[in-house]
Structure formats: structure tokens, C-alpha cells
N, C-alpha and C positions, 0 to 999 in steps of 0.2 A: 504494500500500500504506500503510493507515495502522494502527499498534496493535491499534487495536481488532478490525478484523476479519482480522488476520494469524494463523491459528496459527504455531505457535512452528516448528513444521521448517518453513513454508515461508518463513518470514522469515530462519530459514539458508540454503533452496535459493536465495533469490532475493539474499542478500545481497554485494555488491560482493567483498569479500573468498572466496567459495564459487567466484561466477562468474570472477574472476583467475583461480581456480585450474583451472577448465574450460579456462579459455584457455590452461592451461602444458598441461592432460593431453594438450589436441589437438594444440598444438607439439610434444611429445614422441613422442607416437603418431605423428605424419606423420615425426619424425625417423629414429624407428628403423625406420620403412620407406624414410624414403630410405638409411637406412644398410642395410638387407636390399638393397636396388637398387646397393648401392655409390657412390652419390653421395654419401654423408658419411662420414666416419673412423669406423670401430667403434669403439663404445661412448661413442661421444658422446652418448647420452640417457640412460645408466646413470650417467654421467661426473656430468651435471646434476642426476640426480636421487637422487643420493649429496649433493648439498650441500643437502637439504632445504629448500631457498627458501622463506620466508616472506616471500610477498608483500606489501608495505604499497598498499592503496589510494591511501592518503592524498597518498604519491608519486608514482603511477603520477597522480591527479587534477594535482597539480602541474605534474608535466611536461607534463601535456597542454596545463595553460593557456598555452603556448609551443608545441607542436607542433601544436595543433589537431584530433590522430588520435588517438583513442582507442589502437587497437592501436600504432600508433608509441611511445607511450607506456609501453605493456606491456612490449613489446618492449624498449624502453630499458631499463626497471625491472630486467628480467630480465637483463640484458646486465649491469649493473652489481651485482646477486646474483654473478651464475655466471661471470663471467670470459669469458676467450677461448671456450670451449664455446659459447655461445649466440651466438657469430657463424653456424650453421651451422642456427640454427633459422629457419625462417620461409620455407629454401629455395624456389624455385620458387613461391611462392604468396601468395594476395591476401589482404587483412583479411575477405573474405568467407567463405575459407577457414577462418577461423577462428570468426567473429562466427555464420556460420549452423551450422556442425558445434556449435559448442559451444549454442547456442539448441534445436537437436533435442536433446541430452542434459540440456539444462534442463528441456526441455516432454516427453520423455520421463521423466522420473524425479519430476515435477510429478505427471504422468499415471496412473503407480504408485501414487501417495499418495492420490490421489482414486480412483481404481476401486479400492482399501480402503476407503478413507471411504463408497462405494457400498455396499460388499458389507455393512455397518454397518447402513446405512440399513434395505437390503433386508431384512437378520435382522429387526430390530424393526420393521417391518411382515408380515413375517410370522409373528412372536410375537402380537402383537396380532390378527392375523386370525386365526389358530386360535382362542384367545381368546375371537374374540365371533364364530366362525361362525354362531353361531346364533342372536344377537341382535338380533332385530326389529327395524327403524326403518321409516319412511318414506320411498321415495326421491322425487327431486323433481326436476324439469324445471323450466326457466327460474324456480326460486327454489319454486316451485308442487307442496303434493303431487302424487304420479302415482301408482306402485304399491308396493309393500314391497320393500324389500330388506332384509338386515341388515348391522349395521356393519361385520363380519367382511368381507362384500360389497365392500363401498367400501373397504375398504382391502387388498382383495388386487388392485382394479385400480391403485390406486397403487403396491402391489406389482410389479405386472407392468409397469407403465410404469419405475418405475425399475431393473428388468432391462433394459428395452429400452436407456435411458438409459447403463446401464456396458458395454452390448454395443459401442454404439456410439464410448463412451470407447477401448475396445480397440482398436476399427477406428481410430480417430482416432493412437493411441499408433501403431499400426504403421504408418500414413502419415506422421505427423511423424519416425520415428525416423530421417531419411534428412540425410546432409550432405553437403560436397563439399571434397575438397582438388585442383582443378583447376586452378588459376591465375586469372589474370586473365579473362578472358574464356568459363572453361570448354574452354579448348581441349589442357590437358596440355602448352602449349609448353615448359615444365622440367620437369614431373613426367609422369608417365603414369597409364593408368587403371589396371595392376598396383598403381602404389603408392599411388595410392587407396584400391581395394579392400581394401590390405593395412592402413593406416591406420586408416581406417572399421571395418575387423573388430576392433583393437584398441580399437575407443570402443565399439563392440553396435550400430555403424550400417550400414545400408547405404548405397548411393551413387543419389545422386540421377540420372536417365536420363539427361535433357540440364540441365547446369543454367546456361547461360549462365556469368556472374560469380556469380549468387545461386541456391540452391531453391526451385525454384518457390513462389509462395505461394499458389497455390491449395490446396496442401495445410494451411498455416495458415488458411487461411478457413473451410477443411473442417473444423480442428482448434478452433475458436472455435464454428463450428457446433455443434459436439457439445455443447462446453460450453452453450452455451446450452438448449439442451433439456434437458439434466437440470434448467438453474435454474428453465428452464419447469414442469418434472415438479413439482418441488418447491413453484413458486408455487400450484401447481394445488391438491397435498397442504395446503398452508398457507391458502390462501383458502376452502376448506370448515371447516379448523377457525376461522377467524374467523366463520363462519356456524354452526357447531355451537353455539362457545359463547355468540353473542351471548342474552340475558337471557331474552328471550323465546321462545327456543326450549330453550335448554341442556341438550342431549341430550350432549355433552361438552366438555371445557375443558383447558387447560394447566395443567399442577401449578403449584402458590401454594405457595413454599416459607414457611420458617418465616423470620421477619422483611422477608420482602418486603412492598413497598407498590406499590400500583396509583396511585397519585393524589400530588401534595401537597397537593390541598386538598381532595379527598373520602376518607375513610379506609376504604369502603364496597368500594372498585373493585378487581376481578382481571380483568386489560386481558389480551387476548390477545400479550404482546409478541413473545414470540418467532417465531408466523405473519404478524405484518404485517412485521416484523422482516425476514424471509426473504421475503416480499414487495415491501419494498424493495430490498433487495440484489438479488433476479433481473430487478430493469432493471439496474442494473451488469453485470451477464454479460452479457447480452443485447446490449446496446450497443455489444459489442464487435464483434458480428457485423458490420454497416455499414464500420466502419472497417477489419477484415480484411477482407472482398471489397473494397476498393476500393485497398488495397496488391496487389491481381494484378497490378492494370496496371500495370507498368514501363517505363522506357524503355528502348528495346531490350533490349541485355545488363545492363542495370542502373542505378537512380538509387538515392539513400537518401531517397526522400518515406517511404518503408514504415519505415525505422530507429528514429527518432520517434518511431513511432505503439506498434511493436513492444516499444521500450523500458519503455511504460506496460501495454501489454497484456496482455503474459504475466505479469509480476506482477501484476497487478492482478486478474486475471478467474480466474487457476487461483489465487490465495490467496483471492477473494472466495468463490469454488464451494466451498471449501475447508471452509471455516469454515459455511457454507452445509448443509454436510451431515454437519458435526459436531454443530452446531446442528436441525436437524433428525430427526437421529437420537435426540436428546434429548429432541427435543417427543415423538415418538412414544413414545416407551417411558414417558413421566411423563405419560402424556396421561389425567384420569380421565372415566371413562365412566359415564354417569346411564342404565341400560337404561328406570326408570323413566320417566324423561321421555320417552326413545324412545317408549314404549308410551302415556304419555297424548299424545303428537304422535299417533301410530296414533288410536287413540280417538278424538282431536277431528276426526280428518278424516270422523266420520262413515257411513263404511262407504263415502265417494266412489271409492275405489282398488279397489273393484270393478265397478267401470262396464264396462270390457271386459269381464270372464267375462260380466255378464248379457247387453251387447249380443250376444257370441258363442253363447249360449246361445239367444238370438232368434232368430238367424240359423237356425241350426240346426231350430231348431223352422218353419222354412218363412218368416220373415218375409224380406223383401227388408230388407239391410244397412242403406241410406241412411232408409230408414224405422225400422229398429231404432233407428237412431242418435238418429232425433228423439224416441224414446220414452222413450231412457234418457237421454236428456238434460234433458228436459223433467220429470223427476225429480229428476236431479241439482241441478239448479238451483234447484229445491225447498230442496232436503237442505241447499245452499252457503247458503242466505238464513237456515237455520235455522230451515225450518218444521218437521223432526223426520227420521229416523234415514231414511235411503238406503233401506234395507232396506225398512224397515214401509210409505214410502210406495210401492215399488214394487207390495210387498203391494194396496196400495189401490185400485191400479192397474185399473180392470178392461180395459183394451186388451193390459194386460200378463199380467193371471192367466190370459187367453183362448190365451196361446198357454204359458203354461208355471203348473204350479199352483205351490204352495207352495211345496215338497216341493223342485221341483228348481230354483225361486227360489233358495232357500235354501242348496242344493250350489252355488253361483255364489257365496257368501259364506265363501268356505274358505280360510284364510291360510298351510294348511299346504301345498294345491296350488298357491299361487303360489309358494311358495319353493318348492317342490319339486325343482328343478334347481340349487339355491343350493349343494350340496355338490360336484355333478358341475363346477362353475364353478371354487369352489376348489380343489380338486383338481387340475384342470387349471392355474390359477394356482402355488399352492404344493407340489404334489408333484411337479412336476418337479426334482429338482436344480438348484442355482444353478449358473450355468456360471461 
């Protein structure tokens, strides 16, 4: 986590001092169900949390640098807050019990904040696709015109990918929300699975099935998964608008606010920053993915190779996603659009994005396909070198007027029946309710 790309809540969720205090809510949570179980004195968790502990990091770091245990250390901390009381905390159970239960209410309340930040995104993509439903462009295969779409188009599929995206954040939230107060080895040798369950309901978790010493971590793998696809979503969104606004096409571009500069040495340049920007960043999510599948494998009941890895990941990749799609939701909504240019992009291509209707129109009229194909091509290729308009030389054509005249040449050059399903698309993208 560095500054720059930390928003501010999750440099709290994720900060030393927030996380201590995860660690006292689960100690206290597991207490007062060992106390519901009568294994501890009533009202020893009330007792504790009547002397409002403020935990200092700073000591809890200290001590460590002598005990070597993170939690031993907390532990300590708290013991010398709270007095005799917190002798009674930590009964029956392992740092694990602590370190993974309170990591699910990390990555669960991380979770929260980003499938907000989604639902953000998603509005201003589909403000902008209403918008410009019916704004012409060009669309384009491998970089290459192909047929029309309009830009309403294109952006209600990133609309709908980024639905997919927070659907699957959801699914990820309810597989991480799971911890475990089991013991050592997951086997309830001092506690039980009542005061577990009883525990765990007081944190919004559930209980992990079998969790050895640690939770599974297949479920962080899954949960790294998600994240990365949204980043992917969003590289996807962002790597068109670097191709929208590059010069020579600039059909649109990110807002140029007032005193920004593109350059220090050209005063000329409005740089697409903030999509290459988010281009960079969605290899940091991404990346996390390798390193969580490969913390599954554990030794037996448990090693700490995954603790490490975990420590940088969760902060790292849900404040990067974070920021990611605060930043993104930004580019969208300031994003200006040149319909103009769309339409001389249209125009320059020629009338080439009608090549299917004529070749279909061939067919139709009795030509065998593969031979249409070489007619309308042998046209096209014309039109591409710039010897004159698609249309006029098909006209010219006489292989081609022999099977169809002018007249229904010409209905093959209609821009209104290619879009013509352009509403039925949106519609199905953006009038569903968001879920």
C-alpha cells in the first residue's frame, strides 16, 4: 500500500491500529461465548470492554521484537491494558483462530466498499450509454473497421461486464466471510463447534466446514480471482479509451481539466493518463492471483508460507481495485465525446462495413456464397486502395448488376438496418435493474 493509490477508508480498514482492534473484537466475541458455555466467569468480556482499550501498535511491535509472535504480543499488550480479565481471553485456541477470523472481516468489509465502488462504476456507464445510444461509430475487429455500432453500444457491454464483475465480488464476499475458533488443529479439543458457531455469529461469520488449524485458502484464491477480473473489466474499458482518443482517430478522450498539463516539454499534449493509468494498476491485481493459488497448498494442518504472502495481498490488491474504480468511474463520466469524428471515421471507411449485406444479398439472389464472397471482395479491395466509393464500384460491376440491379444494391447500403437491433441490445443490457 502506498499513498498514492490508497483511498483514505481503506488505509483505515487496512491500518495496524483498525486490525488490533479486529483482533480484540474476535477475542471478545469467542469470550463471551465461552462465557454463554460457562467456561469463563460472567461478564468477563463486558468487564474488558468497559475499560475501552486503546491499543498502541507501536507496543504490541515492540514486544514482538522479543517474543517473535505477532498474537503473543497482542495478547501481552492487552493483558497489561485490562488487568486480570484478559487472562481468560484466548481460551482454548490458536493464533489462527484469531489471525484468519479476523482476515474474513477484513476482506469482508474491504468487499463492501468495493461492490459500492462497482455499483459507481456501473451508474456512469450506464448514464453515458443512454447518452449516446444512438451515436454512430464504427466498430472494429482486430484494431480494423468491421461494421457500425454506436458508442452507447460499447459501452453498455462494459456495462454489463462490470455487472458481471460485482456479481461475482458478492459471490467472493460470501465465501470469504467464513473463520474459525477451533483450536489448534481444528479439532474443538477446548472449545466446541456450539461455541464457535456462537462466536462466529457474533462477528456476521460463518464457520469454516473442516478447517484444519487455518481456512481453507482456496476460498482466498477464489477471492483474489474475482478481484482480478473486475481489474481485467476495467483494463479492457480503459484500453479502448486509449485507442478512442489516440490523434488520429479521436472519436473521444478524457476531460483536460483547467491547469492541467500533458507534457513538460510539449505544451500541445492531452495524454490519456488516467486509462493507461488503470492499465497499469490491473497487472497489480492481477498478480495477485498466482501467489493466492499457490498459498492452497499447505502442509498438512498448516504452515505460515501463505502469512507473508497474505500480509501484502489483501492490502494491496482490494486498496489497489479500490482506487481503481474510483478512478475509473471518473474517466467515465468526464469522458468527452466527438460524435463528429465518429461519423467522418464512418465516412472514411468508405461504405467497406457493408460488404456483408451485399454479399448476403448475393446469396440470396441465387449466387453460390464462396463465389459471392470473391465478388464482393474483389470490390472491396478496390474501395480499400482508394480507387472510389464501395458502393458506385459495385454499381460498375456488371457480374454484380446481373444478379441484383441498382435499386436493391443500394437497400444493402442502409445504416439504419444495421443498427436496427442496437436498442433491443441495450435494453436488455441496461433495463434490467442492477442487482
Amino acid at each position: 500500500m502506498i499513498p498514492r493509490y490508497t483511498p483514505a477508508d481503506f488505509a483505515v480498514l487496512w491500518s495496524p491500529a483498525h486490525r488490533f482492534s479486529v483482533w480484540l473484537d474476535v477475542e471478545l466475541a469467542a469470550c463471551e461465548a465461552l462465557e454463554a458455555a460457562k467456561l469463563v466467569p460472567a461478564g468477563t468480556a463486558g468487564a474488558i470492554r468497559s475499560k475501552k482499550l486503546v491499543l498502541q501498535p507501536s507496543r504490541i511491535d515492540e514486544i514482538e521484537r522479543t517474543t517473535k509472535h505477532d498474537v503473543i504480543a497482542f495478547l501481552t499488550h492487552v493483558e497489561e491494558l485490562a488487568g486480570a480479565d484478559a487472562r481468560w481471553l484466548h481460551r482454548g485456541m490458536t493464533s489462527s483462530d484469531v489471525l484468519d477470523t479476523s482476515l474474513a472481516i477484513l476482506l469482508r468489509d474491504a468487499t463492501d466498499k468495493l461492490v459500492a465502488r462497482c455499483g459507481k462504476l456501473i451508474d456512469a456507464l450506464a448514464r453515458r450509454a443512454r447518452e449516446h445510444a444512438k451515436t454512430p461509430m464504427i466498430g472494429r475487429s482486430h484494431g480494423i473497421f468491421a461494421e457500425p455500432i454506436t458508442f452507447g453500444l460499447a459501452l453498455a457491454g462494459h456495462h454489463a461486464e462490470m455487472k458481471r464483475g460485482r456479481d461475482r465480488l458478492q459471490t467472493a464476499r460470501r465465501e470469504i466471510a467464513v473463520g474459525k475458533v477451533a483450536g489448534a488443529v481444528g479439532t474443538y479439543a477446548h472449545l466446541s463447534p456450539d461455541i464457535e458457531r456462537d462466536a462466529l455469529h457474533r462477528l456476521g461469520l460463518e464457520a469454516e466446514t473442516v478447517a484444519t488449524q487455518v481456512v481453507a485458502r482456496d476460498r482466498h484464491a477464489a477471492y483474489f480471482g474475482s478481484l482480478a477480473l473486475v481489474a481485467a473489466g476495467i483494463e479492457r474499458l480503459a484500453t479502448n479509451v486509449r485507442h478512442w482518443q489516440r490523434s488520429e482517430v479521436r472519436e473521444v478522450e478524457e476531460a483536460f481539466t483547467a491547469g492541467q498539463k500533458g507534457s513538460s516539454a510539449m505544451p500541445h499534449k492531452r495524454n490519456p493518463i488516467a486509462s493507461e493509468n488503470l492499465c497499469g494498476l490491473a497487472r497489480i491485481v492481477r498478480a495477485a492471483v498466482v501467489p493466492a493459488l499457490e498459498d492452497v497448498s499447505l502442509w498438512h494442518e498448516r504452515d505460515i508460507s501463505h502469512s507473508s504472502v497474505e500480509r501484502m495481498l489483501a492490502p494491496d490488491t482490494t486498496s489497489t481495485l479500490a482506487f481503481m474504480l474510483d478512478r475509473a468511474a471518473d474517466m467515465v463520466d468526464g469522458l468527452v465525446v466527438y460524435p463528429e469524428n465518429m461519423q467522418r471515421n464512418l465516412d472514411g471507411a468508405a461504405e467497406l462495413f457493408f460488404s456483408e449485406a451485399v454479399l448476403l444479398a448475393l446469396v440470396e439472389a441465387g449466387m453460390p456464397r464462396q463465389e459471392a464472397y470473391v465478388l464482393v471482395q474483389r470490390n472491396a479491395m478496390r474501395a480499400w486502395r482508394g480507387e472510389g466509393a464501395f458502393g458506385d464500384l459495385l454499381a460498375a460491376d456488371p457480374d454484380v448488376i446481373a444478379r441484383l440491379d441498382r435499386a436493391k444494391l443500394r437497400e444493402s447500403f442502409n445504416l439504419e438496418r444495421a443498427l436496427a437491433h442496437v436498442p433491443a441490445i441495450l435494453e436488455r443490457a441496461l433495463g434490467q435493474p442492477n442487482r
